[in-house]
N, C-alpha and C positions, 0 to 999 in steps of 0.2 A: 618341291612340288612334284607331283608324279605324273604320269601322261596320262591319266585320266582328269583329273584333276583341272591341267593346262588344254587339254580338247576341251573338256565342260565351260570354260569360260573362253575360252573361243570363241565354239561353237555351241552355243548352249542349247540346250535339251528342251523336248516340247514342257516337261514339266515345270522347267526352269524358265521358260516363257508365260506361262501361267503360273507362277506362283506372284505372290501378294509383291516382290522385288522387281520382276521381272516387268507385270503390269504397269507399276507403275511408274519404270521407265518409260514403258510404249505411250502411259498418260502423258506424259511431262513433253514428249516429242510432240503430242496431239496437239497440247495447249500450246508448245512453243511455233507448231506451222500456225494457228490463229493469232496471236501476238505480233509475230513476222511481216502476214500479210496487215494489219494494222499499220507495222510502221514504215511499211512499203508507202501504202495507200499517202499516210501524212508524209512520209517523202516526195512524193510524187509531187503532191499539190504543190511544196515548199519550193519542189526546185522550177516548175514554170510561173511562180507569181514575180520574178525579177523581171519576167519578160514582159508581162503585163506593161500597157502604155500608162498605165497610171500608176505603177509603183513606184516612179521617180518621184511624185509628188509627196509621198508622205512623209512624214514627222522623220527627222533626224534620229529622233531616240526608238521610232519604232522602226527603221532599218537596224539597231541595236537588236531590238526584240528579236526580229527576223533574222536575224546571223545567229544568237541565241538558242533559236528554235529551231533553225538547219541545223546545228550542230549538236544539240539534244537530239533530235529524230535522227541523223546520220548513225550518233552510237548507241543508239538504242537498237539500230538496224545491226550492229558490229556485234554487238553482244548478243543478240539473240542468235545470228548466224553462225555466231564463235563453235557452240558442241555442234553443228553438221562440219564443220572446217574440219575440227578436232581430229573429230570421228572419221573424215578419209583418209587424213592423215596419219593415223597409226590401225588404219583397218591392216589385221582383226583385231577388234575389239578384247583385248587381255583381261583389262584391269575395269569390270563393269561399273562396280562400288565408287572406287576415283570418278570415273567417266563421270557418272550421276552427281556427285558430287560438283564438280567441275561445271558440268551443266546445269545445274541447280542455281550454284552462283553466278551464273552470266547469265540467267534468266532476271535473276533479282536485280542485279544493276542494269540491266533492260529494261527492264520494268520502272527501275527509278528514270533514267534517261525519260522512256515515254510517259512520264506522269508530266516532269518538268516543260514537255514540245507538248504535252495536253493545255498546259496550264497557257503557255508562252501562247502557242496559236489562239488557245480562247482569246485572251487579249488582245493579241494582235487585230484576230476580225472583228472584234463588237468595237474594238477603237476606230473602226472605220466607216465603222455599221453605224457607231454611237454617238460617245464621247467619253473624255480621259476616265471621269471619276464612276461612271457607268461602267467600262472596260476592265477598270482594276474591282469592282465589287462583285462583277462576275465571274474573272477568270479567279478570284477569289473564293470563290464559292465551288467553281468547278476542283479548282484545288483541295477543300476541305472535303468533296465529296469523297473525292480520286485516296485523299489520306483513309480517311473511315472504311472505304469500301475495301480497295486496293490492300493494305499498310495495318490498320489500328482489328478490325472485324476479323479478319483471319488468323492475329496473333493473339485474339480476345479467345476468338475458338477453339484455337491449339492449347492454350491456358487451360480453359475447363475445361476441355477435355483431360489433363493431364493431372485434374484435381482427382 
């Protein structure tokens, strides 16, 4: 590789920031700070409801749920923050292509993480809100969204598109 070459991916070029590559990592970083604060936010909530005086009293199985859904929402938090980790860590930036790469996949099992602490938490509050068989139709329902929306709709679109 030449030293033009290894400056260029470095420190890359205005045009090299604008191009259709470049963009669309600065997109992925965009989408990844909204996803982030998302599973900040369900973090947050998860870890003051132990303290709550009435948490002691619920269902055995839905302290289950709720260790579940801590632990969903904690690595969803892991994996989304992974490419800013990454990325201090071997700043400069060498290898962009890898980086995005890399970043891409720790988005997506992010993403699954918070689909699962989406599904888990619906549960958890409409069973407390509700009851059992009410709780699981809903958080089941939120699930079937979270697939189509999230999962099935955006692979359907990458498809035709590639017709």
């Amino acid at each position: 590789m030449s030293d033009t070459e290894l400056k260029t991916n470095i420190d890359p070029t205005k045009e090299e920031l604008e191009s259709p590559e470049g963009r669309s990592l600065n997109d992925m970083l965009q989408e990844l700070r909204i996803l982030l604060q998302g599973a900040q936010v369900l973090t947050a909530f998860l870890v003051v409801l132990p303290f709550n005086q009435s948490f002691g009293k619920i269902h055995p199985f839905e302290k289950w749920v709720f260790t579940a859904t801590f632990l969903c929402s904690i690595c969803s938090m892991v994996f989304f923050s992974a490419p800013a980790a990454h990325h201090r860590l071997i700043q400069p930036l060498i290898h962009r292509m890898t980086f995005k790469l890399f970043a891409t996949r720790m988005i997506l099992i992010g993403l699954l993480f918070l689909s699962f602490a989406l599904v888990l938490v619906t549960q958890l509050v409409v069973w407390q809100v509700l009851d059992t068989v009410t709780s699981i139709l809903i958080s089941t329902f939120v699930g079937v969204i979270i697939l189509i929306i999230w999962w099935l709709f955006p692979l359907f679109l990458k498809n035709k598109v590639g017709d």
